[in-house]
C-alpha positions, 0 to 999 in steps of 0.5 A: 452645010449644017455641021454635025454635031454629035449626040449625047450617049444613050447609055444611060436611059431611066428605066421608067423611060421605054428605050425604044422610045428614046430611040425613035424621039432622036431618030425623030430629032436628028431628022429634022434638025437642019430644018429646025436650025435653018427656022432658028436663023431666020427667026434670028434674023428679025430685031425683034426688040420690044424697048420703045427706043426700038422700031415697033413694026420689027416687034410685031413682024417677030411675032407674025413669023412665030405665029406662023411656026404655030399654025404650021405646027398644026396648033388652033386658034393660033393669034397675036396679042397684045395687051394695054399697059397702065399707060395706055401704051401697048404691050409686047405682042405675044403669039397663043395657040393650042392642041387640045387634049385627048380624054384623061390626058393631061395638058401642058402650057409651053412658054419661051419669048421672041423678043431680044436684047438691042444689038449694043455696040456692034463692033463688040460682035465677031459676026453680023448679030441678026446673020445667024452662024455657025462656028466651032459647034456653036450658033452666033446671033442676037437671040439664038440661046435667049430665047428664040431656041426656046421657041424651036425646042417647043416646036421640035420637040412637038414635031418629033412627037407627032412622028414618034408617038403620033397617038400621044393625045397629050394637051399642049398650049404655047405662049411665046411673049414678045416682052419679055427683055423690057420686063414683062409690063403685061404679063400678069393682066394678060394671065388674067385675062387669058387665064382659060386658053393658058391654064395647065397641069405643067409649066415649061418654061425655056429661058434658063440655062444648063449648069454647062455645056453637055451637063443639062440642068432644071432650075429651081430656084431664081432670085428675086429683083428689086431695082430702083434709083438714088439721087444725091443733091449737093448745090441748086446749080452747076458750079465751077469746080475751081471757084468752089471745089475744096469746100463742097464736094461735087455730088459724083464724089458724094454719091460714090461715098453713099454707094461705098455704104452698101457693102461691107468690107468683104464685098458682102450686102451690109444692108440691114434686113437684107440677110444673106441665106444659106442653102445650097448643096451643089458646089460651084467650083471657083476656077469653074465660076472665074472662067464662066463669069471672065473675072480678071485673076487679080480680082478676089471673089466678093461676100462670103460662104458657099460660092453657089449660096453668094450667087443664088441665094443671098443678096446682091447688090450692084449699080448698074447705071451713073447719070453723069457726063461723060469724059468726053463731055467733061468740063471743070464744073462740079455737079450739082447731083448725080443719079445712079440705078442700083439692082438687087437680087433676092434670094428666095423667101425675102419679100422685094417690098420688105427689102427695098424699104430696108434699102431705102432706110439705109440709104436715107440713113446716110447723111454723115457719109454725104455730109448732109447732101439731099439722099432721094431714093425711088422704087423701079421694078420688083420682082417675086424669087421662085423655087419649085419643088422637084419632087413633084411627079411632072419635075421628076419626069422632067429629070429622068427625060434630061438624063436620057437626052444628055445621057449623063445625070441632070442637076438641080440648080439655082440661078442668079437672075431674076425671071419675075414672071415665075411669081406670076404664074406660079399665083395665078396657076397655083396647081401647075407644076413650073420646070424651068429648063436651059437651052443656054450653057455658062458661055452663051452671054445672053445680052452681052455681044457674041451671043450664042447657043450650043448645038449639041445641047440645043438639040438634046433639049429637044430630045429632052421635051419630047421624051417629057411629053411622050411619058405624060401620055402613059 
């Protein structure tokens, strides 16, 4: 049985927003909702991971399930595709389909991804990762927040239009990506190529997060993403660290005294060109941070500034991978060299290429500190920072429908992480407005074990999107 989750106050309805239409939109909403968590579970329940460690044949039975969704939706030309990667490989299957306008009515292009995160370590999780369930008011399960409630805000929201507002007429086309978590390797052909069955008046893009639970947030601004790997050789072969220790260092030592060279002594990028920025105007209460992020009371907070400015808008760098035996495999042999996979956001307004040929200069710089050992750096993926502007009439509507939902005023937020497709679309669609909205919250540790979503705000997200697409018909 479906606990009951209690809806946000109606008491603070924008006045541009009719509140009888609020009204019947979570009339609508609460309807449906066990239905719309029921779906929710099942789409749970299919691994849909789209790494090439993964079992295909998983990937594409996601996408098949959603396609279904769509054409149960009453959606048209509803159709699984799938497009080449440089390598000839094919890409994560994405799920197309469409509501065509009425006369003088705008259209608007709805994306989330169906594609999820490997399970990890499943004796980290405290429930079945692919057994959707529900706990303490919230929904466990690989994928429930990152993003396959994404998807359900889209169709709910689209269901409880239909029964409020049936004579909407307002253009709809739904992009569900099935790559979304292995880095969009097809995403910009397949905008190109698919531009005419994608091209809108407003963006949505649900895979973001509120600024916490009861409190929904639009982000405007997302870092950007550069991530590459560092190689140190020291010796042409493994030797044995008793024989030769003691005059050469072995490359895990050196390698960790390259990476020591990144940061300066307050935790900050000392990378020159990598500058930090300093925009924020949102505080970001550090006891708030230090519960959300789980940092250990001992630990003092890195860089320096404004703490939302170190998270959302200035550099950082961290090292995210060691190629190196493990201790279990351990023996008394030095390394001949050591290979590590550094990760770098960028705030917005630094350029990824500008920025890794910074990185790579500094590092290349660093022979003294690795007392001459070979330095080999490569580039990986890079990604464009994003920013909108919320002034623009479609974001502001979008405010005012979160404020009803929630009942509480919405906040504009930057992000941390990287969504580098953002970039993308905001080239290829250069007049759509892009609304990055949150089905997540602070506590919904997307990737991590014991993933989760908020019921309540899951359901006022629903609220939200079909009160944003009923104001677009007026």
């Amino acid at each position: 049985m479906t606990e009951q989750i209690p809806a946000a106050s109606a008491g603070s309805v924008p006045q541009s927003l009719d509140a009888e239409l609020v009204t019947a939109v979570r009339a609508a909403v609460d309807r449906r909702f066990p239905q719309t968590l029921q779906t929710l579970k099942d789409l749970v329940a299919v691994p849909g991971i789209a790494w090439d460690s993964a079992p295909r044949e998983n990937l594409e039975r996601s996408a098949q399930e959603v396609a279904d969704l769509l054409r149960g939706a009453g959606l048209q030309g509803v159709e699984v595709v799938t497009e080449t990667r440089e390598d000839g490989r094919p890409g994560g299957p994405a799920v197309l389909g469409e509501r065509p306008a009425a006369a003088d009515k705008p259209t608007v292009l709805l994306y989330a991804h169906h594609d999820v995160q490997p399970l990890g370590d499943e004796s980290l999780w405290d429930t079945p990762p692919l057994t959707a369930t529900e706990k303490d008011g919230r929904l466990y399960g690989r994928g429930a927040a990152d993003d396959k409630a994404g998807i359900m805000v889209h169709m709910a929201a689209l269901a409880a239009l239909d029964e409020a507002l049936p004579d909407a007429g307002v253009g709809v086309r739904v992009f569900i990506e099935g790559e979304e978590e292995a880095g969009s390797p097809t995403f910009r052909p397949f905008l190109e190529k698919h531009r005419d069955r994608l091209a809108a008046d407003a963006i949505v893009v649900a895979d973001s997060s509120n600024w916490a639970v009861g409190e929904p947030a639009v982000t405007t601004s997302l870092r950007g993403l550069v991530d590459g790997t560092v190689t140190v050789r020291v010796l042409d072969h493994a030797v044995h660290s008793g024989m030769f220790g003691g005059p050469v260092l072995d490359a895990v030592v050196l390698l960790s005294r390259l990476v020591a060279t990144l940061h300066d002594e307050h935790g900050a990028v000392a990378v020159p060109g990598l500058e930090p920025r300093h925009t924020a105007s949102l505080e970001y209460p550090e006891d708030v941070f230090r519960a959300d992020s789980g940092l250990l009371d001992s630990v003092t907070l890195a860089g320096t500034g404004a703490l939302a400015d170190r998270l959302w808008n200035a550099p950082a760098l961290s090292v995210i991978g060691i190629d190196v035996p493990s201790v279990a495999q351990s023996s008394n042999t030095m390394q001949p060299q050591a290979r590590a996979k550094f990760s770098l956001r960028l705030g917005p307004g630094m350029d990824p290429a500008a920025s890794f040929a910074a990185l790579k200069e500094h590092l290349e710089a660093q022979s003294a500190a690795v007392l001459g050992a070979e330095i080999t750096v490569e580039a990986g993926e890079f990604g464009q920072p994003f920013s909108t502007d919320t002034s623009a009439p479609h974001a502001a509507a979008m405010l005012e429908a979160l404020g009803a939902a929630w009942g509480v005023e919405p906040k504009e937020t930057g992000l941390g992480g990287s969504i580098p497709f953002t970039a993308d679309l905001k080239e290829v669609f250069p007049e759509a407005t892009i609304l990055i909205t949150g089905v997540e919250d602070p506590d919904s540790r997307a990737h991590s074990a014991n993933e989760s979503l908020h019921l309540g705000d899951f359901r006022n997200a629903i609220v939200a999107e079909a009160l944003w697409l009923a104001g677009l018909s007026r």
